[in-house]
C-alpha positions in Angstrom: 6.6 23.1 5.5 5.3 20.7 8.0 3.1 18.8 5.2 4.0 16.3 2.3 2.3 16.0 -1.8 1.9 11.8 -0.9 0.9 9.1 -3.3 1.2 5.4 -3.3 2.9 3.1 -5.9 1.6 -0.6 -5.5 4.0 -3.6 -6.3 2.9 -7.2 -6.7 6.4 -9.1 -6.1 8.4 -5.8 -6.7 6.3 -4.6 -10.4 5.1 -1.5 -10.1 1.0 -2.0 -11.0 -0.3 1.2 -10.0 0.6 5.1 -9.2 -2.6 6.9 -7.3 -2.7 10.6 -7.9 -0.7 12.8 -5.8 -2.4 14.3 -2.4 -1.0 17.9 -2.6 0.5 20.0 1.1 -1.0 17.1 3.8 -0.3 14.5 6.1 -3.2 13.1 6.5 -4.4 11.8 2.5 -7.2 10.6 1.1 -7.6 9.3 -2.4 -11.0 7.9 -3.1 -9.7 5.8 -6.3 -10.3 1.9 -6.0 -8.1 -0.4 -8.5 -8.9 -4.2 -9.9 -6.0 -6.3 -10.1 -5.6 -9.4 -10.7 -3.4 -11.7 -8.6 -1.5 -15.1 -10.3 -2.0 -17.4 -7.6 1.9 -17.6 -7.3 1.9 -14.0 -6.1 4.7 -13.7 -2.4 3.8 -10.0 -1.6 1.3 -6.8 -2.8 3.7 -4.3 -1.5 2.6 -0.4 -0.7 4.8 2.3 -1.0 4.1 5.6 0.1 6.1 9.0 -1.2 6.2 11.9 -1.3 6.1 14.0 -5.0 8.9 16.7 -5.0 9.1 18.7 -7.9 13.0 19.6 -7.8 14.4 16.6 -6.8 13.9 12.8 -6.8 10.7 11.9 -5.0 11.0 10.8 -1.8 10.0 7.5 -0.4 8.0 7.7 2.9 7.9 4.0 3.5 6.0 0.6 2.6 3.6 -1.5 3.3 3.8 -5.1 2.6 1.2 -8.1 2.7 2.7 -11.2 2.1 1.0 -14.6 1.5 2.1 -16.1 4.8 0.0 -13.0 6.5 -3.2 -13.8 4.2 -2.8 -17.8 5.6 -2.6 -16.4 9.2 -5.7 -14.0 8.4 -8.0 -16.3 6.5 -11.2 -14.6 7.5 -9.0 -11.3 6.7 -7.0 -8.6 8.2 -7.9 -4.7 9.8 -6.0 -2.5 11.4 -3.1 -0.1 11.5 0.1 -1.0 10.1 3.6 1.0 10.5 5.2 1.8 7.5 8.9 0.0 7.4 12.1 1.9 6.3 12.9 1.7 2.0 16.1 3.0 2.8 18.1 2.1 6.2 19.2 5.4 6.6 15.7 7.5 6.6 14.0 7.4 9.8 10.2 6.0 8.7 7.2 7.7 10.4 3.5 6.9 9.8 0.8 3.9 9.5 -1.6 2.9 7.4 -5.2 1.5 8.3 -5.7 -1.2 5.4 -8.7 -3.6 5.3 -7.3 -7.3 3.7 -10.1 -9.6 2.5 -9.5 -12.6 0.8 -12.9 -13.3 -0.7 -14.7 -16.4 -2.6 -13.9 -17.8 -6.0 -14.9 -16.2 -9.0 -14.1 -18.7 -12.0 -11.7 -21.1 -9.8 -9.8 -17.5 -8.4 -9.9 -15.9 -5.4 -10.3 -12.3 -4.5 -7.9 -10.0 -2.6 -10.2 -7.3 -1.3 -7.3 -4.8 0.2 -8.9 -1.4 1.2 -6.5 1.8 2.7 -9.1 3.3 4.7 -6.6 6.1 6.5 -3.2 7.2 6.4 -1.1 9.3 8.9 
């Protein structure tokens, strides 16, 4: 139809935290929903996959995401731009990016905060 139902699952080191809502017939979503996790500071990756709901079958994984510590070290003031989604599975051919905002912000009680905003998808 031209047009996918999207929402993101979010993995810290492969554990599925959170499930937005689903983004019904675009290509283009936006979901408005902010989250408050809190990272062990032991954390590798905060990992972002985006799929796509189908009601008949198994949903279908558009791609991922994935901010590991080594990028936060080379980003310590932070991160903004557009990323590419990567291939789940090697043999589905990944389109799409994903305009994230990654701020690693001060201490609060001896932890730091990982700000990470999606500000567009497409």
């Amino acid at each position: 139809t031209g047009s996918s139902d999207p929402y993101c699952i979010v993995k810290i080191d492969d554990e599925a935290i959170i499930r937005t809502a689903t983004v019904w017939k675009t290509l283009s979503p936006f979901w408005g929903e902010e989250y408050e996790v809190h990272l062990q500071p032991t954390f590798h990756s905060v990992s972002i996959y985006v799929m796509d709901e189908d009601a008949l079958s198994r949903d279908d994984v558009i791609g991922k995401v994935c901010i590991t510590r080594d990028m936060l070290a080379e980003h310590p003031k932070g991160y903004s731009g557009w990323i590419s989604l990567s291939e789940v599975d090697p043999d589905e051919e990944v389109q799409g990016e994903i305009h994230l905002r990654v701020e690693v912000q001060g201490s609060q009680g001896g932890r730091r905060l990982l700000c990470c905003t999606v500000l567009e998808a497409r």
